[in-house]
N, C-alpha and C positions, 0 to 999 in steps of 0.2 A: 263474574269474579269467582275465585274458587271457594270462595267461603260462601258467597250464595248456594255453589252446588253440596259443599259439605251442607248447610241449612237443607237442602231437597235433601238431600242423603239419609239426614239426620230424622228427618219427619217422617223419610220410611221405615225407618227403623223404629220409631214409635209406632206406626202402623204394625210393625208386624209383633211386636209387645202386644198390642191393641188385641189383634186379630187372630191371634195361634201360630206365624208360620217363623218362629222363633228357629225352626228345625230348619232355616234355609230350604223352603222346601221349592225354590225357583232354584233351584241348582238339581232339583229333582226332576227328569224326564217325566210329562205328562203327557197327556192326549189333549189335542186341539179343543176350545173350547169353546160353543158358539155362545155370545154376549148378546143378551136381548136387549131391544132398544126399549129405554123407560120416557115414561112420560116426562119426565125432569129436565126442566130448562136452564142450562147452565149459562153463566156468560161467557161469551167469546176468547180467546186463550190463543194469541200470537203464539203460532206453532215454529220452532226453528229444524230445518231440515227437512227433508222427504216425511208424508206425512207414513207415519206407521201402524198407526190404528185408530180409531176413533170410539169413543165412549158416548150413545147420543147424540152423533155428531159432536160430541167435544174431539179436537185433533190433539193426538201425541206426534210431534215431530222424530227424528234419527239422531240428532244432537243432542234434544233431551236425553233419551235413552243413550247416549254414548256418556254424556257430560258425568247420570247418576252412576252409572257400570265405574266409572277412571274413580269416582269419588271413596264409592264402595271396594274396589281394588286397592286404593291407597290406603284404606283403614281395617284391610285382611291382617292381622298378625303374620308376620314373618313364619312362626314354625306351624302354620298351617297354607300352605300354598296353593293347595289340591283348591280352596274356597274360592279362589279368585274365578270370576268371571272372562274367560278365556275364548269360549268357542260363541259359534253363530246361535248354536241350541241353547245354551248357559243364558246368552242375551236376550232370545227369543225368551225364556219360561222366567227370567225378572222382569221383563215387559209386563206379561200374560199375571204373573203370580204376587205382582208389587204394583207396576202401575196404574195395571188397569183397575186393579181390586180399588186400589186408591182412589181412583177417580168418579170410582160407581160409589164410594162412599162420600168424596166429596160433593157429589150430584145430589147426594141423599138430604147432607149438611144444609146444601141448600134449601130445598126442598119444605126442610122444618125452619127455616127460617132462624137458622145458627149464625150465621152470617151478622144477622142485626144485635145478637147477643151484646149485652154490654160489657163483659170480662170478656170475651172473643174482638170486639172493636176496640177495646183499650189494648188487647194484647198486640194486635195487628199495627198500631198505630206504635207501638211502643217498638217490637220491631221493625217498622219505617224508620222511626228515628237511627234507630243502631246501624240499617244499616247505611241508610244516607251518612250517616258519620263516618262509615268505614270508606264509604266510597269517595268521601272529600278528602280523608287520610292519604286512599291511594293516590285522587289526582294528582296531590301535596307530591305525596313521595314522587312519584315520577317525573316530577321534575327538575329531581337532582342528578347532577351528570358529575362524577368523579374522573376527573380525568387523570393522564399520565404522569403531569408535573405534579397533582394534588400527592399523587401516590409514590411520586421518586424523594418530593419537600419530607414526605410522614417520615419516609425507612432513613434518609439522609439524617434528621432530628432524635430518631428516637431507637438506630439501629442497635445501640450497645445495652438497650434496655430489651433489644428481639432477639439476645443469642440465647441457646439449648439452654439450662439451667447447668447449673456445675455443682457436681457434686465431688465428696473427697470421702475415700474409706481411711476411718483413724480408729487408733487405739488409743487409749487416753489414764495414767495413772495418777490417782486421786490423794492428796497427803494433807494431815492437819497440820503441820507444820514445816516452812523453806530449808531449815537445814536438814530434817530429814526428805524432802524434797531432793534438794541440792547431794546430799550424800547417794538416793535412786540414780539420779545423774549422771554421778560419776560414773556409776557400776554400767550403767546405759553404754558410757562413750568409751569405757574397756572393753565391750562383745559381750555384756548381759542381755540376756532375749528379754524383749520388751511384754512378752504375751506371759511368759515365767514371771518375769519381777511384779505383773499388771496381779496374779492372781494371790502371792505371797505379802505383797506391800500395800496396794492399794487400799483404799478406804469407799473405792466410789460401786456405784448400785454394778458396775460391766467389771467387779475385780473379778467374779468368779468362771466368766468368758473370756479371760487374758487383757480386758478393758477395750473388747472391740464395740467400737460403736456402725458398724457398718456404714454401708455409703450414706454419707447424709448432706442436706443440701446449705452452705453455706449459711443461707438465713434462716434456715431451721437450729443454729445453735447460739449457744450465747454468744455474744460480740467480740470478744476476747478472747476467745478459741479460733472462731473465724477469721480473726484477723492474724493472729499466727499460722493456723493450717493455709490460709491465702499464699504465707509467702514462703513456702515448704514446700518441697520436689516431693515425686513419690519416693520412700525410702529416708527419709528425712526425720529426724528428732529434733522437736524445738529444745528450747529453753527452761527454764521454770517459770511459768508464769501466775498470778492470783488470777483467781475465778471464783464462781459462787458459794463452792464447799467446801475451797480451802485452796493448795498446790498444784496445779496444775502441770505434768509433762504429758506430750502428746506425740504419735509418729505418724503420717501419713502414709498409707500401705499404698493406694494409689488415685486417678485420679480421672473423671470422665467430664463429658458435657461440655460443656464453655464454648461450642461449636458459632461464630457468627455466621447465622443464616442469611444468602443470599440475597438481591434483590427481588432476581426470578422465582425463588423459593415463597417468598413470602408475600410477591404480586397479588394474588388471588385472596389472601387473609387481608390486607390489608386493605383493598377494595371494597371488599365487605364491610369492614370495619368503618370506614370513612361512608361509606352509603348510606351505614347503617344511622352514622352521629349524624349526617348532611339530612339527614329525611327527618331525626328527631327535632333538630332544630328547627327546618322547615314549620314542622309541625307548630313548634312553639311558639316564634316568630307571629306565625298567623294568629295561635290563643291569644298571645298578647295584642294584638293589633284591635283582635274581635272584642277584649275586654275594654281596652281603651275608649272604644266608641258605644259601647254598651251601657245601659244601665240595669247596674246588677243588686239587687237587695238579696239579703242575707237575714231570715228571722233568728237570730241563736238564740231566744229568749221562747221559741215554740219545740226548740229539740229538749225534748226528757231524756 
């Protein structure tokens, strides 16, 4: 699984914390370099792939060394590219400059008998459990299969809640009082410019920008605004209406978004989406079933 390889990945990278070669320095051309065989009896280590080199007769397989290269390539920062592990020599000097170093350290581990350690066997046993956990997660999850109809029922129920967002550019002039509200109005619906009268009358925080509030999204404003600008063309002056700081008139200047997105458009998101809820439930389904038949004690009278 790839989170096992990220864990290899990861514990090279404390090796190399460990050891000095912080400097990437298996990306650095060396010279061949012959590995003496030590007295150190390792145990046995299911090799996968072509074997590529041995420590002690400990075997590195080809898959290893490809699986730790994909792991470490996926965790190169983007604006450093040149680091990735690319070529046959790049792979050949992280073998020689990571694994193997590794390996002749973990011969050593053994050796002193680190292995029987009691924070080493707690640690060990503690990662079994994590990862058996993940690994029953995954069986879980793979066995949810989203199909067609699951995905045509979702966008069918929930498509006018999948279209673009919509947004409306408005100006908006602010008044403590309707009749002098209503008097802005008039002057509005004779050919008074709305962005002149927003800076000379208004009251509100945008009088001194002509009252533009720039494009903004429907439920981004208060309820009462939006439900007016909703039913306005671009070019449109409502009404006077109350709002929270007093009079409200408002214009819509224009008007985007509100686009419903396709079926095919949104195939692939929503896929994910249903996969995503079908494997969490999976998941949960089975906690509840495991609790059900379990007996679980709870000391809360031992938590400080």
């Amino acid at each position: 699984m790839k989170r096992l390889i990220l864990f290899v990945a990861a514990a090279g990278f404390v090796f190399c914390g460990l050891t000095g070669c912080d400097k990437m320095n298996f990306l650095k051309p060396k010279k061949a370099e012959v590995v003496k065989e030590s007295p150190a009896a390792a145990p046995a280590v299911a090799v996968k792939g072509p074997v590529v080199a041995k420590v002690n007769n400990m075997p590195i397989g080809l898959e290893d060394l490809n699986q730790e290269v994909e792991s470490y390539n996926s965790m190169v920062p983007e604006e450093n590219p040149e680091m990735k592990i690319v070529t046959r020599e790049k792979k050949l000097s992280y073998l020689k400059d990571e694994m193997v170093r590794r390996m002749l350290l973990y011969q050593a581990a053994l050796d002193r008998g680190l292995d029987r350690n009691e924070d080493v066997v707690d640690a060990l046993a503690k990662t079994k459990m994590d990862l058996l956990v993940v690994s029953l997660v995954k069986q879980e999850a793979d066995k949810i299969n989203v199909t067609s109809k699951d995905i045509e029922d979702y966008y069918n129920t929930y498509k006018d809640q999948l279209k673009e967002p919509e947004e409306v550019s408005i100006r908006e002039i602010v008044l403590a009082g309707e009749p002098e509200a209503k008097d802005v109005l008039v002057q509005l619906l004779q050919g008074g410019d709305f962005a002149t009268l927003a800076r000379e009358r208004s009251k509100g925080k945008t009088a001194n920008n002509g009252g533009d509030l720039g494009f903004v999204a429907l439920d981004g404003i208060f309820k009462e605004m939006a439900n007016v600008a909703a039913t306005l063309d671009a070019g449109q002056i409502s009404s006077v209406f109350k709002g929270p700081e007093g009079y409200y008139i408002i214009k819509v200047e224009a008007k985007r978004g509100g686009k419903q997105k396709t079926l095919n458009e949104m195939w692939d998101d929503i896929k994910r989406g249903l996969t995503f809820l079908k494997q969490q439930q999976q998941v949960e389904d089975l906690i509840g079933k495991l609790s059900r038949q379990a007996k679980i004690e709870v000391y809360e009278g031992e938590i400080k």
